[in-house]
ROVEXZA-504814 format. One record per residue: residue in one letter; x, y, z of N, C-alpha, C, O, CB in turn. Coordinates in Angstrom, 2 decimals. Each point is the difference from the previous one (the first is absolute). Last residue first. Glycine has a CB too. Layout:
BEGIN
+------+---------+---------+---------+---------+---------+---------+---------+---------+---------+---------+---------+---------+---------+---------+---------+
! type !   neast !  nnorth !     nup !  caeast ! canorth !    caup !   ceast !  cnorth !     cup !   oeast !  onorth !     oup !  cbeast ! cbnorth !    cbup !
+------+---------+---------+---------+---------+---------+---------+---------+---------+---------+---------+---------+---------+---------+---------+---------+
!    a !       X !       Y !       Z !       X !       Y !       Z !       X !       Y !       Z !       X !       Y !       Z !       X !       Y !       Z !
...
+------+---------+---------+---------+---------+---------+---------+---------+---------+---------+---------+---------+---------+---------+---------+---------+
***
This chain:
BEGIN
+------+---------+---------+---------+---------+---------+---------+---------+---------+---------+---------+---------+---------+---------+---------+---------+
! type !   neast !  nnorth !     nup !  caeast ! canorth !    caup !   ceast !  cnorth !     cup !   oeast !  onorth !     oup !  cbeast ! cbnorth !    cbup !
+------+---------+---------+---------+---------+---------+---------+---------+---------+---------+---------+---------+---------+---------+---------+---------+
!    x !  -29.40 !   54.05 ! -138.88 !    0.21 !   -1.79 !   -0.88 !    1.18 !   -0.63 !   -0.19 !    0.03 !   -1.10 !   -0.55 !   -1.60 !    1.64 !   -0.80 !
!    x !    0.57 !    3.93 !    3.32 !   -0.52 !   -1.12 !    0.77 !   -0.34 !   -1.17 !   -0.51 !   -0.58 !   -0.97 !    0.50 !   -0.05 !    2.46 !    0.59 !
!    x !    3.81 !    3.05 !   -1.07 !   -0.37 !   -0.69 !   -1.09 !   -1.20 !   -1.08 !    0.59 !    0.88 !   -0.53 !    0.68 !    1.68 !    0.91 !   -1.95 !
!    x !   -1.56 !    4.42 !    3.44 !    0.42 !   -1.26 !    0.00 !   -0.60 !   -0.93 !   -0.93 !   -1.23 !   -0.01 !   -0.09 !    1.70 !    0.50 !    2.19 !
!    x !   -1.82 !    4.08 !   -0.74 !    1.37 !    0.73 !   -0.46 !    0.96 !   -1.92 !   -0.35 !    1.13 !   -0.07 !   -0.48 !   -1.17 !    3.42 !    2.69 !
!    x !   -4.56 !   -2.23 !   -0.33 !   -0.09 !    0.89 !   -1.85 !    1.53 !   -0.29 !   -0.40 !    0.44 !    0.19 !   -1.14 !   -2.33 !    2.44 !    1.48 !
!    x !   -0.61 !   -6.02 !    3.19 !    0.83 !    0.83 !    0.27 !    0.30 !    0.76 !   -1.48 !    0.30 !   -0.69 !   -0.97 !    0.54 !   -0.77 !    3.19 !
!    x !   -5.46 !   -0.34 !    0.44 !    0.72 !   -0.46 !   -0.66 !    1.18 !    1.03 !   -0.67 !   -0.40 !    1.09 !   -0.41 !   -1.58 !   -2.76 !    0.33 !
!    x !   -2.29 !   -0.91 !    2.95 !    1.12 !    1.08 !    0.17 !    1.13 !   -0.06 !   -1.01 !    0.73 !   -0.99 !   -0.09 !   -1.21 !    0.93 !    2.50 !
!    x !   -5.11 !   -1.44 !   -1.01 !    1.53 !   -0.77 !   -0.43 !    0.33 !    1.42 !    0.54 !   -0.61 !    0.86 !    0.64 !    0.86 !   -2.93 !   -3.12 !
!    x !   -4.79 !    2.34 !    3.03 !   -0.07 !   -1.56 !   -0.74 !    1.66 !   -0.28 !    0.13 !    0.29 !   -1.18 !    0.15 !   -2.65 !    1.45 !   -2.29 !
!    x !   -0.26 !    2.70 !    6.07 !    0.81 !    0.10 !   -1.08 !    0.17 !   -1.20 !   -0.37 !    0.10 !   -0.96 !    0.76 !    0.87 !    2.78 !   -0.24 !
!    x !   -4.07 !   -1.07 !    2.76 !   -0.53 !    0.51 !   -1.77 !    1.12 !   -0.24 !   -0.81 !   -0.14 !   -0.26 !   -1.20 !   -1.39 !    2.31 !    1.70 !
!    x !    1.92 !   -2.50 !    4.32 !   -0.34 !   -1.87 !   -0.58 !    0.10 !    0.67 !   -1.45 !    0.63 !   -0.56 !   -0.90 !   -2.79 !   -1.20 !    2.83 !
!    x !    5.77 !    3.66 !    1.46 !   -1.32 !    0.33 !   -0.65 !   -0.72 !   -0.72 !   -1.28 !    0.46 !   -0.21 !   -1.12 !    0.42 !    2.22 !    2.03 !
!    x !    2.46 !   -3.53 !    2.60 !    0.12 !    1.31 !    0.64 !   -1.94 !    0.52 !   -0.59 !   -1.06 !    0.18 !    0.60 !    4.76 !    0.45 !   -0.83 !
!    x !   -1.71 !   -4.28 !   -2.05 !   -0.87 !   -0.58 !    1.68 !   -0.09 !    1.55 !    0.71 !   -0.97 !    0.22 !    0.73 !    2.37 !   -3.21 !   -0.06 !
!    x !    0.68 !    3.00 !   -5.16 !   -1.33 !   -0.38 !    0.39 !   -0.39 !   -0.56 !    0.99 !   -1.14 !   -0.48 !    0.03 !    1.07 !    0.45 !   -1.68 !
!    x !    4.43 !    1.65 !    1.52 !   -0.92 !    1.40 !   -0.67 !   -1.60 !   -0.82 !    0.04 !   -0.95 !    0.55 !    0.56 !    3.17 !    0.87 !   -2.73 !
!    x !    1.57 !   -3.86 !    3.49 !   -0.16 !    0.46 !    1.03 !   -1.33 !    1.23 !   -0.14 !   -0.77 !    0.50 !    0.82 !    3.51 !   -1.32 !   -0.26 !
!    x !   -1.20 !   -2.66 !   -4.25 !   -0.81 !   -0.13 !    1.30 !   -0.64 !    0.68 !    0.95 !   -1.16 !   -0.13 !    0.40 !    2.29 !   -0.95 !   -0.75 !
!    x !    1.59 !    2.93 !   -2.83 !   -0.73 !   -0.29 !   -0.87 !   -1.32 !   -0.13 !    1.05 !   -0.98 !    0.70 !    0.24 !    2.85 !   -1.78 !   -2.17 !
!    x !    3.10 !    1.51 !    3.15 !   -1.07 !    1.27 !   -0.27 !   -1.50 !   -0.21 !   -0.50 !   -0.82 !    0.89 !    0.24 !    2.93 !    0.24 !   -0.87 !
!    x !    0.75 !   -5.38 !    0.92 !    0.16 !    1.31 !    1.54 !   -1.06 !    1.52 !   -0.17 !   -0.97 !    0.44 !    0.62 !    4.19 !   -1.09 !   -0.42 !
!    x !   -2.36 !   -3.81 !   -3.96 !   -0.61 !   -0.09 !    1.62 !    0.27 !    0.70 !    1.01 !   -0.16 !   -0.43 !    1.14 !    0.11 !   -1.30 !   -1.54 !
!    x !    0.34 !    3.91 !   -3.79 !   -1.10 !   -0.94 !   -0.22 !   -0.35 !   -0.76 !    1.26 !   -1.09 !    0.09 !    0.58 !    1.78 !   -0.31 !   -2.93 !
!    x !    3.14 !    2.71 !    1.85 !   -1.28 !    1.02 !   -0.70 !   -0.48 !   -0.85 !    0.55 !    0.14 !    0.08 !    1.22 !   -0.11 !    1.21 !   -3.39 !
!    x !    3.64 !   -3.66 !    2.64 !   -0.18 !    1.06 !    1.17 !   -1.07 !    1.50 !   -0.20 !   -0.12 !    0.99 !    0.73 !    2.82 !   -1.94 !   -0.27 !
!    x !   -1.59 !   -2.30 !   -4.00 !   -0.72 !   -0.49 !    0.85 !    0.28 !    0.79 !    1.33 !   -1.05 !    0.00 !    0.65 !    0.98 !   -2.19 !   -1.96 !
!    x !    1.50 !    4.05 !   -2.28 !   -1.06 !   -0.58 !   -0.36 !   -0.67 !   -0.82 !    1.22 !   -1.17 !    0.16 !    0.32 !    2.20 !   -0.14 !   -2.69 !
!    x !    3.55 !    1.19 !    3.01 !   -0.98 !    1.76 !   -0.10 !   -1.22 !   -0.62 !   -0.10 !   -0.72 !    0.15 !    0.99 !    2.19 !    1.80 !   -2.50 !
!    x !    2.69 !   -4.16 !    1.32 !   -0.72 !   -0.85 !    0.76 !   -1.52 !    1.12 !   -0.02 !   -1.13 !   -0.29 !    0.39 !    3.55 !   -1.23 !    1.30 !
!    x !    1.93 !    2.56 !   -4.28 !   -0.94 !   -1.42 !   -0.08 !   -1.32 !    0.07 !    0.36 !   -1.00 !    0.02 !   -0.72 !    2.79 !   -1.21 !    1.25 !
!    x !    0.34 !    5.61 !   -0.07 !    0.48 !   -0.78 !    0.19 !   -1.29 !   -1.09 !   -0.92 !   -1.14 !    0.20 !   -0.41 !    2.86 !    0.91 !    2.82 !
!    x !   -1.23 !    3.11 !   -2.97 !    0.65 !    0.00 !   -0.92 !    0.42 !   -1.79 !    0.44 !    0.67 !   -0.73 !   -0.73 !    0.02 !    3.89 !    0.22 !
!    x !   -3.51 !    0.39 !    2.87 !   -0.05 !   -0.04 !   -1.55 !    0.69 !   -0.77 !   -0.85 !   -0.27 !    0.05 !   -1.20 !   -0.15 !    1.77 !    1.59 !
!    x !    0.85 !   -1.67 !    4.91 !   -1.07 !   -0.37 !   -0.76 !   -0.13 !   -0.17 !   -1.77 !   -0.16 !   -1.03 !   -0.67 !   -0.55 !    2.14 !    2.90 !
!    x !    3.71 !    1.59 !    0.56 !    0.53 !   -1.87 !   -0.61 !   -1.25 !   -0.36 !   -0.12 !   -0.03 !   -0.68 !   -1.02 !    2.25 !   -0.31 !    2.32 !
!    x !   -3.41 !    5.69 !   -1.75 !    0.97 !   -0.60 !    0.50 !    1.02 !   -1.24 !   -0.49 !    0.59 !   -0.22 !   -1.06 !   -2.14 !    1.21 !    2.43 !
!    x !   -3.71 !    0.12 !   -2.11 !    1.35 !    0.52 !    0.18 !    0.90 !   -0.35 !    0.27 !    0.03 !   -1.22 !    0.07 !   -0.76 !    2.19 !    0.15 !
!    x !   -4.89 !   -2.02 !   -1.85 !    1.12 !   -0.50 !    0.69 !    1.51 !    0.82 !   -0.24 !    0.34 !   -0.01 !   -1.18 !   -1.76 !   -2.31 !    0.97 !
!    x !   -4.00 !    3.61 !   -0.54 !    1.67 !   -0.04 !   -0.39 !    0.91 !   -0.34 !    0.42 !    0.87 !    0.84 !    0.22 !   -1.24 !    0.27 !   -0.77 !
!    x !   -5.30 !   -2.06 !   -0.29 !    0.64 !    0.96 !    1.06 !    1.99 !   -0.07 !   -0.75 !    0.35 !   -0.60 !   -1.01 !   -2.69 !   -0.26 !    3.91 !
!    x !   -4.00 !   -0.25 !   -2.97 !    1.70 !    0.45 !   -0.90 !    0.87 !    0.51 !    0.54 !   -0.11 !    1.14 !    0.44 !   -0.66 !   -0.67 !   -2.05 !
!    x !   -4.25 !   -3.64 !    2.65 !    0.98 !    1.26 !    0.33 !    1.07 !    0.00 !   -0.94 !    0.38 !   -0.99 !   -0.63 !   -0.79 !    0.96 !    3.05 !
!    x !   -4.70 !   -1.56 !   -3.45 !    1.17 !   -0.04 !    0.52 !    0.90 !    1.25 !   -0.03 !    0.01 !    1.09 !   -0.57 !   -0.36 !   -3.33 !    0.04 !
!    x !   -4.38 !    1.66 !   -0.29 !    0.52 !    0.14 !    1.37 !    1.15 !   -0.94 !   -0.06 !    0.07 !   -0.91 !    0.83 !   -2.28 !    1.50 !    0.42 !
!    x !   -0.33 !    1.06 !   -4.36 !   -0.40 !   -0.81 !   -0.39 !    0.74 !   -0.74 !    1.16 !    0.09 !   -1.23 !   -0.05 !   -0.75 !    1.81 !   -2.47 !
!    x !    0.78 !    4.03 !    1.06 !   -1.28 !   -0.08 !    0.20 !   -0.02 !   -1.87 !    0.54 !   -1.08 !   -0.26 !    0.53 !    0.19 !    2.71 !   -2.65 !
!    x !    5.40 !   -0.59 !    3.42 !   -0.67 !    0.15 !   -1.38 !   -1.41 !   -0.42 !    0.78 !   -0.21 !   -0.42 !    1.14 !    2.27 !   -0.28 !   -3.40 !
!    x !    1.97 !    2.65 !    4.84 !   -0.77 !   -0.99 !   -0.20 !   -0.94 !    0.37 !   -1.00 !   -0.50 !    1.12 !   -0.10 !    0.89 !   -1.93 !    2.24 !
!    x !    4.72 !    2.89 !   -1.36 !   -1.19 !   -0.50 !   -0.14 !   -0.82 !   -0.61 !    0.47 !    0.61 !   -0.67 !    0.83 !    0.17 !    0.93 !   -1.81 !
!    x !    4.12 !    0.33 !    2.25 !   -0.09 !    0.65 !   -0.92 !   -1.28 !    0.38 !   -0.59 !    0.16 !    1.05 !   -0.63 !    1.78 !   -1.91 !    0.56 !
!    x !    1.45 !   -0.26 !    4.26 !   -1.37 !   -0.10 !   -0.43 !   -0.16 !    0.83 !   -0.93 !    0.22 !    1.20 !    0.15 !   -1.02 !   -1.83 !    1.72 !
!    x !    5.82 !   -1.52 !   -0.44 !   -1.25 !    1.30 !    0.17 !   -1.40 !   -0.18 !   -0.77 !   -0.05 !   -0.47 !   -1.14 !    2.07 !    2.17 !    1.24 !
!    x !    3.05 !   -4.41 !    2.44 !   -1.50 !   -0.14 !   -0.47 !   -0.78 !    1.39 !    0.19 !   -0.36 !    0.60 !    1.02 !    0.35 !   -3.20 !   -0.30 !
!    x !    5.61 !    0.07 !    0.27 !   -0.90 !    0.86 !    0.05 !   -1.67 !   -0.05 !   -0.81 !   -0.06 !   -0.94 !   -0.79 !    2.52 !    1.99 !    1.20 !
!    x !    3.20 !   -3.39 !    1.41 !   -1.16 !    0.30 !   -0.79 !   -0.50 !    1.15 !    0.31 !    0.58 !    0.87 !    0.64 !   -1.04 !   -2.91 !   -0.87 !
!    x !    3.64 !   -0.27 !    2.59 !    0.31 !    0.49 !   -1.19 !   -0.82 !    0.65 !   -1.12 !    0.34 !    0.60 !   -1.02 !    0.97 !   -2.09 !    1.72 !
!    x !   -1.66 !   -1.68 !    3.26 !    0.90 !   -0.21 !   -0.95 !    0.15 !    1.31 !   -1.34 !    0.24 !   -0.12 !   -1.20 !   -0.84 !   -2.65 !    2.02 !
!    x !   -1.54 !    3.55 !    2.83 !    0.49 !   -1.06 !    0.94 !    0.96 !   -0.31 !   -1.19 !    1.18 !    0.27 !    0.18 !   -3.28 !   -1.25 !    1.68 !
!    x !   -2.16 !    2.86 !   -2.98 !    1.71 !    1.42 !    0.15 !    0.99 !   -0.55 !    0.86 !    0.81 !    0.79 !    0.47 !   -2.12 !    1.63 !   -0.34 !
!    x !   -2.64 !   -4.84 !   -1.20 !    0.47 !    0.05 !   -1.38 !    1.28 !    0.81 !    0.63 !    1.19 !   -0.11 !   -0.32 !   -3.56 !    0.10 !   -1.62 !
!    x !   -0.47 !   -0.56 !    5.38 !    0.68 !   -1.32 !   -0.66 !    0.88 !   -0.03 !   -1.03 !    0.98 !   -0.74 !   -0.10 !   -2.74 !   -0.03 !    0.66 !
!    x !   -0.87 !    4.66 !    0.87 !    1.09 !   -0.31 !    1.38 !    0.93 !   -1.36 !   -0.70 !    1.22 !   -0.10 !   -0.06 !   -3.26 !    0.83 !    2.62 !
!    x !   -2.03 !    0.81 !   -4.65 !    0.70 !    0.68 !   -0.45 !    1.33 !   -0.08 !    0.96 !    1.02 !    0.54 !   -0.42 !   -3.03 !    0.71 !   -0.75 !
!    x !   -2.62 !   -2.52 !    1.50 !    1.27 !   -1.31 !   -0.33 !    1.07 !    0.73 !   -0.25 !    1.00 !   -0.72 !    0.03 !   -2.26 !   -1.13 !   -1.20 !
!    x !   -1.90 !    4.31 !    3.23 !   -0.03 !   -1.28 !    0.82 !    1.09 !   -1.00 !   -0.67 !    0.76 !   -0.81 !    0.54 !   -3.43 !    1.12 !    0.13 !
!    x !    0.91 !    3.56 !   -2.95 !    0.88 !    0.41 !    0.62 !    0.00 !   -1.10 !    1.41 !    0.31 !    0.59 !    1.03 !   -0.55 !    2.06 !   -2.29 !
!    x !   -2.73 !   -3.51 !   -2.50 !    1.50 !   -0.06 !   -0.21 !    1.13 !    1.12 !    1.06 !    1.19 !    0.17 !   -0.25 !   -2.18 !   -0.87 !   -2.53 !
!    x !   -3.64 !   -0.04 !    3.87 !    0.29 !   -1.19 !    0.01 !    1.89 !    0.04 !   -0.94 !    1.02 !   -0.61 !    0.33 !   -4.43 !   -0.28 !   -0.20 !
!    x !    0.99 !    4.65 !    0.09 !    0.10 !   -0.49 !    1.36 !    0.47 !   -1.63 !    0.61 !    0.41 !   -0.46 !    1.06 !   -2.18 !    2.36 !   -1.28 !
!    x !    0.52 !    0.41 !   -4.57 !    1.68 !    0.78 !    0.89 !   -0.10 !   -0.18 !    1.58 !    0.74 !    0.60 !    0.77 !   -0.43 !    1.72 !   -2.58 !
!    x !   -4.44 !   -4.12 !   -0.39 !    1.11 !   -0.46 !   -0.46 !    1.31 !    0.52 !    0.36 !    0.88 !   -0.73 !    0.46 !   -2.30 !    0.26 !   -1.96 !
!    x !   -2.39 !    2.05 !    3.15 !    0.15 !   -1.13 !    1.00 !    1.34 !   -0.76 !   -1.28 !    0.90 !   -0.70 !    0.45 !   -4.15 !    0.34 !    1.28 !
!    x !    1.57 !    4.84 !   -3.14 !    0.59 !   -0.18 !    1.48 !    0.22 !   -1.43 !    0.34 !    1.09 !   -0.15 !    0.55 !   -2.28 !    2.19 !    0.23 !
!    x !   -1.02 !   -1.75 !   -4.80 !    1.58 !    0.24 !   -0.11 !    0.79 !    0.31 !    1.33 !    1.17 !   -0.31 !    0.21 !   -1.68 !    1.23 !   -2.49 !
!    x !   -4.05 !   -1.67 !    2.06 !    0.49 !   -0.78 !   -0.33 !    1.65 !   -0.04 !   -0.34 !    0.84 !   -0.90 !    0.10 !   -3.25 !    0.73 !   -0.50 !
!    x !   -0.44 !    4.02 !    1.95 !   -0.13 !   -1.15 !    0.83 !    1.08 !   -1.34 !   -0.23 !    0.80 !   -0.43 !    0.84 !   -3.34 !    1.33 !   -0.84 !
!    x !    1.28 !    2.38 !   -3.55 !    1.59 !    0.36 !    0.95 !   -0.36 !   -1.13 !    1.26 !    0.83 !   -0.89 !    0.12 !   -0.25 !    4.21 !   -0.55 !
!    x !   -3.44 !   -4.54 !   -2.74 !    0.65 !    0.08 !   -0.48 !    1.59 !    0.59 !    0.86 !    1.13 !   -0.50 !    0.07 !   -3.42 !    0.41 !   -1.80 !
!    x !   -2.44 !    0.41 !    2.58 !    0.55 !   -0.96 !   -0.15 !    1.30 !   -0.34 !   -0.10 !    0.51 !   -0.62 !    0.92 !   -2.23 !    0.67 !   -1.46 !
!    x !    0.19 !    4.51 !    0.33 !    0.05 !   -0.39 !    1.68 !    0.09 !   -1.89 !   -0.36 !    0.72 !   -0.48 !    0.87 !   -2.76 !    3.07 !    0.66 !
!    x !    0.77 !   -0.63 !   -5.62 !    2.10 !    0.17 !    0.28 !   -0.09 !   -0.43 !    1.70 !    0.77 !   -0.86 !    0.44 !    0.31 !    3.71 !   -2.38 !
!    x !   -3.95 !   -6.19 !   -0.84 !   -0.03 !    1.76 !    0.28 !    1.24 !    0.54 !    0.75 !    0.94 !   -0.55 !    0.58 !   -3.56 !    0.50 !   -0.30 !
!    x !    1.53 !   -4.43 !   -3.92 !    0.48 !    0.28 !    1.34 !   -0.01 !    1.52 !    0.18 !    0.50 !    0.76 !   -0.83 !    0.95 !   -2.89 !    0.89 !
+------+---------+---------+---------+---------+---------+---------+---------+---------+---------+---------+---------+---------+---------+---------+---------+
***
């Protein structure tokens, strides 16, 4: 990926998480973009009550996750550096 790829790509990701970023701070939360690897997933850091709640895993997976690949098809997942996910 070339860097004009590459920041392209990270624009439309902090564009799409500053769209959910309203939801998470509704309860308490929060979400920062941390990466995308060669192998196009995202990394990002759940905060807040995010970090520490239950439900974090699947509010990754069917809210941010979803919303990150229909926004942008390349990205394969999302996935949180700071949450256990097993």
């Amino acid at each position: 990926m070339s860097n004009s790829q590459n920041a392209e790509l990270i624009r439309k990701v902090e564009n799409v998480i500053d769209q959910i970023r309203p939801y998470l701070q509704a309860d308490g939360g929060n979400i920062r973009f941390v990466e995308i690897t060669e192998d196009y997933v995202v990394n990002v850091e759940l905060l807040g009550a995010c970090g520490s709640c239950p439900m974090s895993t699947m509010t990754l997976k069917s809210g941010v996750e979803q919303a990150m690949k229909k926004a942008i098809p390349e990205i394969k997942s999302v996935e949180a550096i700071n949450v256990n996910t097993h």
